[in-house]
KEKE-3310 file (N, C-alpha, C; in steps of 0.2 Angstrom, whole numbers, plus 5000, padded with zeros to 4 digits):
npx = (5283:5271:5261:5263:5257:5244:5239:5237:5227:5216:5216:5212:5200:5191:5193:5183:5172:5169:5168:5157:5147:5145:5140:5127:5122:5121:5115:5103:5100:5100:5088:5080:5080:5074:5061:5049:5039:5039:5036:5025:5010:4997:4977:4968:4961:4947:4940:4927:4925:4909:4906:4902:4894:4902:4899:4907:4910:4913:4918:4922:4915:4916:4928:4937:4948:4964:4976:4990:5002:5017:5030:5049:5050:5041:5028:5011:4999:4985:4972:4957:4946:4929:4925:4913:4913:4904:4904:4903:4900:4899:4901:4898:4881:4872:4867:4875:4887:4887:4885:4898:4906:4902:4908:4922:4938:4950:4963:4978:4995:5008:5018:5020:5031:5032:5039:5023:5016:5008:5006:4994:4994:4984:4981:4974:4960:4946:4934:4936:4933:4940:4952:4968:4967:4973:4977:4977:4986:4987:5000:5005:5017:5022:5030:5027:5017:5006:4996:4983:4975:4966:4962:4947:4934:4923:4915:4919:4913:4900:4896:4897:4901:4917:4929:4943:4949:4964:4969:4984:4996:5011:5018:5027:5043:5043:5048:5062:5078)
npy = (4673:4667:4671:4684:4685:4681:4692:4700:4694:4694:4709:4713:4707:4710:4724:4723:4717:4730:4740:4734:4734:4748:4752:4746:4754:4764:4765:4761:4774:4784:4774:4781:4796:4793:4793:4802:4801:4795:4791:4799:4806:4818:4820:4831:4836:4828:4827:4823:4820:4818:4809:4814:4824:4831:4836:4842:4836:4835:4820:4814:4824:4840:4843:4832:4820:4809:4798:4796:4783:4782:4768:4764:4752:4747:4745:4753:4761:4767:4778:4785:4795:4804:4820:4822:4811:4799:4801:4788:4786:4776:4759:4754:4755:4745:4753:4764:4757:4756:4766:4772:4764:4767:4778:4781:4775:4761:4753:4744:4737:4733:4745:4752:4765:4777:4791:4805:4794:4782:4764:4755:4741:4731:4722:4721:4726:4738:4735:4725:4724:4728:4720:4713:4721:4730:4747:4761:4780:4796:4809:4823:4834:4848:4855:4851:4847:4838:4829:4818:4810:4800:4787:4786:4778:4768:4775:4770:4775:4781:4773:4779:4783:4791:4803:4803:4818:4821:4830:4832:4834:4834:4826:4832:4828:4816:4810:4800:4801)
npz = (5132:5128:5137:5133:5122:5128:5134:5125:5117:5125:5127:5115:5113:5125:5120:5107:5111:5120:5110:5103:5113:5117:5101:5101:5111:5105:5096:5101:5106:5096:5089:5098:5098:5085:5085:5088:5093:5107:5123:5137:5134:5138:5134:5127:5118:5109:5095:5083:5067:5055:5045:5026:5032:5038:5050:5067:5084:5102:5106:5117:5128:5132:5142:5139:5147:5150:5143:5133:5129:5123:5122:5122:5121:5112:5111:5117:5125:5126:5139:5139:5145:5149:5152:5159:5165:5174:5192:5204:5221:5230:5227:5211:5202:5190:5182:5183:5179:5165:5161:5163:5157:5145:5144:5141:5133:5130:5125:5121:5114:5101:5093:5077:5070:5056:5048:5051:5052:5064:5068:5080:5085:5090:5107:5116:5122:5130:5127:5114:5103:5094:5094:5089:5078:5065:5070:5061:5060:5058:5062:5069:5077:5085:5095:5113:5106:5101:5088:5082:5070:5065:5054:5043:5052:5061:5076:5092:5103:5098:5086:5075:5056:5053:5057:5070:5078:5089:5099:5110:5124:5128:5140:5154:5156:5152:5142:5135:5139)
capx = (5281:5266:5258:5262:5250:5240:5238:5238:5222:5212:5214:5209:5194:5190:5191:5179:5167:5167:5164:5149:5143:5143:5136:5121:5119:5122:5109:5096:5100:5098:5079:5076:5076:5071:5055:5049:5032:5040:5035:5017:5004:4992:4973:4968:4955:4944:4935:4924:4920:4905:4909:4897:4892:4907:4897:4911:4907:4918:4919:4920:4913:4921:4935:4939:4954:4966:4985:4992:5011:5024:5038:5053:5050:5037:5021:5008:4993:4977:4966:4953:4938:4922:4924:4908:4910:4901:4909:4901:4902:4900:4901:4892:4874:4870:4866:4880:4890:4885:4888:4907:4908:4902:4912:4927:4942:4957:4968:4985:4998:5012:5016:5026:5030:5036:5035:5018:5011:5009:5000:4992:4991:4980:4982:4971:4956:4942:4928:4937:4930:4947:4956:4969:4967:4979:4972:4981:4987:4991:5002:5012:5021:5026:5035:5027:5009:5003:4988:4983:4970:4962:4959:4938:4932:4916:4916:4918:4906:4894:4897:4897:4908:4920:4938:4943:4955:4964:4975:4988:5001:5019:5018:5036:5049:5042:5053:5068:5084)
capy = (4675:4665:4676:4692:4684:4679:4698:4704:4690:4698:4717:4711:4703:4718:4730:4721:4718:4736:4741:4729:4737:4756:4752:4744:4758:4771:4763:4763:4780:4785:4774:4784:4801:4792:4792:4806:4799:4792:4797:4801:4811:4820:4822:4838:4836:4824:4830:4818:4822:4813:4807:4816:4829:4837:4839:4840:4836:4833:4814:4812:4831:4845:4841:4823:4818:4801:4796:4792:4782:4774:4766:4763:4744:4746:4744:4759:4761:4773:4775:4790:4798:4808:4824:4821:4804:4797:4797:4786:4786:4768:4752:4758:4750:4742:4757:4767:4754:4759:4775:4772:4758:4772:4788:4777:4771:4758:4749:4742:4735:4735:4753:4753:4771:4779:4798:4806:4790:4778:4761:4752:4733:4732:4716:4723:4735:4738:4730:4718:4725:4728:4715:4708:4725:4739:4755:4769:4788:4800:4813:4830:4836:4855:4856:4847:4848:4829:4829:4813:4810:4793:4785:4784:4772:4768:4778:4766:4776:4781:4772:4786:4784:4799:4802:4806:4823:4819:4836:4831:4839:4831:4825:4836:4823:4809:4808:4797:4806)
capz = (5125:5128:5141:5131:5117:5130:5137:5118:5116:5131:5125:5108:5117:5129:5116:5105:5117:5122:5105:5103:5120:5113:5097:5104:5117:5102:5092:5107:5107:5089:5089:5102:5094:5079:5089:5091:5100:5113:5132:5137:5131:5140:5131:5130:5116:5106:5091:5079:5061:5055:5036:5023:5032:5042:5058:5072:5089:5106:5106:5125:5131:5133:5144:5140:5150:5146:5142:5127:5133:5118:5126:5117:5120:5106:5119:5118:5129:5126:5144:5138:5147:5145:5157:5163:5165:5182:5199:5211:5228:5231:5222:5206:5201:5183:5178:5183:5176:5158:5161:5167:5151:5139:5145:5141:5130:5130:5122:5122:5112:5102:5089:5072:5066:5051:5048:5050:5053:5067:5068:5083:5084:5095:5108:5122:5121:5134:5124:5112:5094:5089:5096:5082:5072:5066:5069:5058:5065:5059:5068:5067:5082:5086:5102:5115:5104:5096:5082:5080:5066:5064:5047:5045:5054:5066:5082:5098:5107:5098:5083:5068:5054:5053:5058:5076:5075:5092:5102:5117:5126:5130:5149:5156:5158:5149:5133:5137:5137)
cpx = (5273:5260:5258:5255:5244:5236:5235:5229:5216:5211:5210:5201:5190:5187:5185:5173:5165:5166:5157:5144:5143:5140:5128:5118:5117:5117:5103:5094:5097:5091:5075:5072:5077:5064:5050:5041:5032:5039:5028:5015:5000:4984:4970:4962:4950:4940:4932:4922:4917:4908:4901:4894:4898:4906:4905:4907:4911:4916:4917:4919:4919:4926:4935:4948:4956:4975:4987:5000:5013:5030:5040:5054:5045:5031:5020:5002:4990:4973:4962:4947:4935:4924:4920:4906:4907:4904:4903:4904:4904:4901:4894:4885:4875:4870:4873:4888:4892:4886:4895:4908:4908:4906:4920:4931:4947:4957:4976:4987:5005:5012:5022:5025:5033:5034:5029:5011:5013:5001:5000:4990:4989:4980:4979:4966:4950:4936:4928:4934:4937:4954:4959:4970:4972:4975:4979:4980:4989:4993:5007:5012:5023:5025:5031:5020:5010:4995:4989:4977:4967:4960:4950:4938:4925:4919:4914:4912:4901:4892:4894:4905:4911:4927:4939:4950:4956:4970:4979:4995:5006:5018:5027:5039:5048:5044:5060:5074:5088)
cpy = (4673:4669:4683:4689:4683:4686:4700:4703:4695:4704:4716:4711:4708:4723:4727:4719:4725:4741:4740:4732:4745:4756:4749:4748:4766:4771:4763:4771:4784:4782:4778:4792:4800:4793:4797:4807:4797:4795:4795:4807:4815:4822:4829:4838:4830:4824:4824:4822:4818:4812:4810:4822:4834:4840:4837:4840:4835:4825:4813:4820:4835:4845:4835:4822:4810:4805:4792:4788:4777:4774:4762:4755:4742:4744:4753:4757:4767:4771:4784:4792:4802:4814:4825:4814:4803:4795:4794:4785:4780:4765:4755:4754:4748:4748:4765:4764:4756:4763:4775:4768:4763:4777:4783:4773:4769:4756:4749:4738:4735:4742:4749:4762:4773:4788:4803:4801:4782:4772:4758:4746:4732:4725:4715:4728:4732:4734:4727:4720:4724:4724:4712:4714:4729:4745:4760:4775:4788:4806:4818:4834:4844:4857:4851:4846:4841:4830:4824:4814:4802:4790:4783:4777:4773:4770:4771:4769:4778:4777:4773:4784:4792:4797:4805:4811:4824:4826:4833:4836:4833:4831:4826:4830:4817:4808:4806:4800:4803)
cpz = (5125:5133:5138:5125:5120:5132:5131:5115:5120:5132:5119:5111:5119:5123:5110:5106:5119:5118:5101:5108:5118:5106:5101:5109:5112:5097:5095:5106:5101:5085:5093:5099:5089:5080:5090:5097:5106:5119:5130:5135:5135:5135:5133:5124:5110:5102:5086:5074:5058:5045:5031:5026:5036:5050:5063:5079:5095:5107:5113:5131:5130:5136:5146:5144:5147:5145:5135:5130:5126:5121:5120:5117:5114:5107:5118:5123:5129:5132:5144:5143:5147:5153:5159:5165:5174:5187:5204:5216:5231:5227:5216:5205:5195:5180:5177:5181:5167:5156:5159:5160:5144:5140:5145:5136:5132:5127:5123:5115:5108:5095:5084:5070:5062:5052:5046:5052:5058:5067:5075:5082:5091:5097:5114:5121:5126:5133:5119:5105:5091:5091:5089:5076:5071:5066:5067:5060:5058:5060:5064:5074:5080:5091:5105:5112:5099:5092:5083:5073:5063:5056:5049:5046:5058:5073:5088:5101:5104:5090:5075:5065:5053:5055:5066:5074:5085:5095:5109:5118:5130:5140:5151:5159:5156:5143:5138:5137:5135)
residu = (UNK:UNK:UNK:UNK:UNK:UNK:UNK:UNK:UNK:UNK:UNK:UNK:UNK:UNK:UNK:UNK:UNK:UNK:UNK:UNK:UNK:UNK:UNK:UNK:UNK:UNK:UNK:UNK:UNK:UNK:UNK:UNK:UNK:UNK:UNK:UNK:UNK:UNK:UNK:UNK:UNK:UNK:UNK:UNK:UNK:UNK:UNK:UNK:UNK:UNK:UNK:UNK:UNK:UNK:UNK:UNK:UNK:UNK:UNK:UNK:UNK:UNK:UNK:UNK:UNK:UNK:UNK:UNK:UNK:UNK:UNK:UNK:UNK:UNK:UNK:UNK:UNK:UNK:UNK:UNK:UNK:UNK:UNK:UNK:UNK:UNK:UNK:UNK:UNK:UNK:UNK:UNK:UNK:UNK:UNK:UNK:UNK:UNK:UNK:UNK:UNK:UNK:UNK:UNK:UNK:UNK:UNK:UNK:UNK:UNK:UNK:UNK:UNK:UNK:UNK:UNK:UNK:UNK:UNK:UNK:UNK:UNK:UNK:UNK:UNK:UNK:UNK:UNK:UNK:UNK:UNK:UNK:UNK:UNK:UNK:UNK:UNK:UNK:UNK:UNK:UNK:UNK:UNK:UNK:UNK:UNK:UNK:UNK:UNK:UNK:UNK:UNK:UNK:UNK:UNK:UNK:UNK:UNK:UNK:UNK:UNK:UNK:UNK:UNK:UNK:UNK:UNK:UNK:UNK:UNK:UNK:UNK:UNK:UNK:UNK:UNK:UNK)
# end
């Protein structure tokens, strides 16, 4: 008798445990395409509108390159650059440095998003202004197409108030399945 209770104790156990272990993987699942930013990004364009006059301009040239990535751990990373940014050959000089520092954006950290709007809590960036900040999105998706749009703020590079109006393309196979 004591052994069938014991048996009876240990399916009980099993199976509650194996219920625990499927919700938690069905809830992964369901944050995931709750998400719809998740994966990388590819940049594809970078436009700046200046505030008061509406001048737009390419932020980082005409074919600015860069990665947008949110992973479902709640970690994004921005690594931008100017399509004409400077390639050196060798170890660059002082002044090719400058160059290479201005044709350039990053940050890291961690994302909260809601619909339409995602933020960045910035815990890393290339030159430290906005260390500690939240920087405001926001976003609308249609297929693998990303808008972002920038709450006004001062331009890191050139530092113009205005709004950045951000274009990316879905990197094929980086949305988690």
């Amino acid at each position: 008798m004591r052994s069938l209770m014991k048996g009876r104790s240990m399916h009980k156990r099993i199976a509650v445990v194996s219920f625990i272990l499927v919700m938690l993987c069905l809830s992964t699942l369901a944050r995931a395409d709750a998400n719809p930013l998740l994966g990388t990004w590819r940049l594809k364009s970078f436009v700046r509108e200046v505030a008061g006059t509406g001048e737009r301009y390419n932020q980082l040239g005409d074919h600015p390159d860069g990665y947008l990535s949110y992973s479902s751990d709640g970690r994004m990373l921005v690594f931008f650059v100017s399509g004409d940014q400077p390639r050196p050959r060798n170890e660059p000089s002082d002044e090719e440095r400058i160059r290479l520092h201005k044709s350039m954006l990053a940050y890291g950290g961690t994302y909260s998003v809601s619909p339409g709007r995602v933020v960045h809590h910035i815990d890393i960036e290339w030159d430290g202004r906005r260390l500690g900040t939240d920087q405001v999105r926001f976003y609308a998706i249609d297929g693998d197409t990303l808008s972002i749009k920038t709450e006004p703020n001062k331009s890191p590079v050139d530092g113009r108030e205005g709004v950045g109006i951000l274009m990316f393309e879905r990197v094929k196979g980086s949305r988690p399945q």
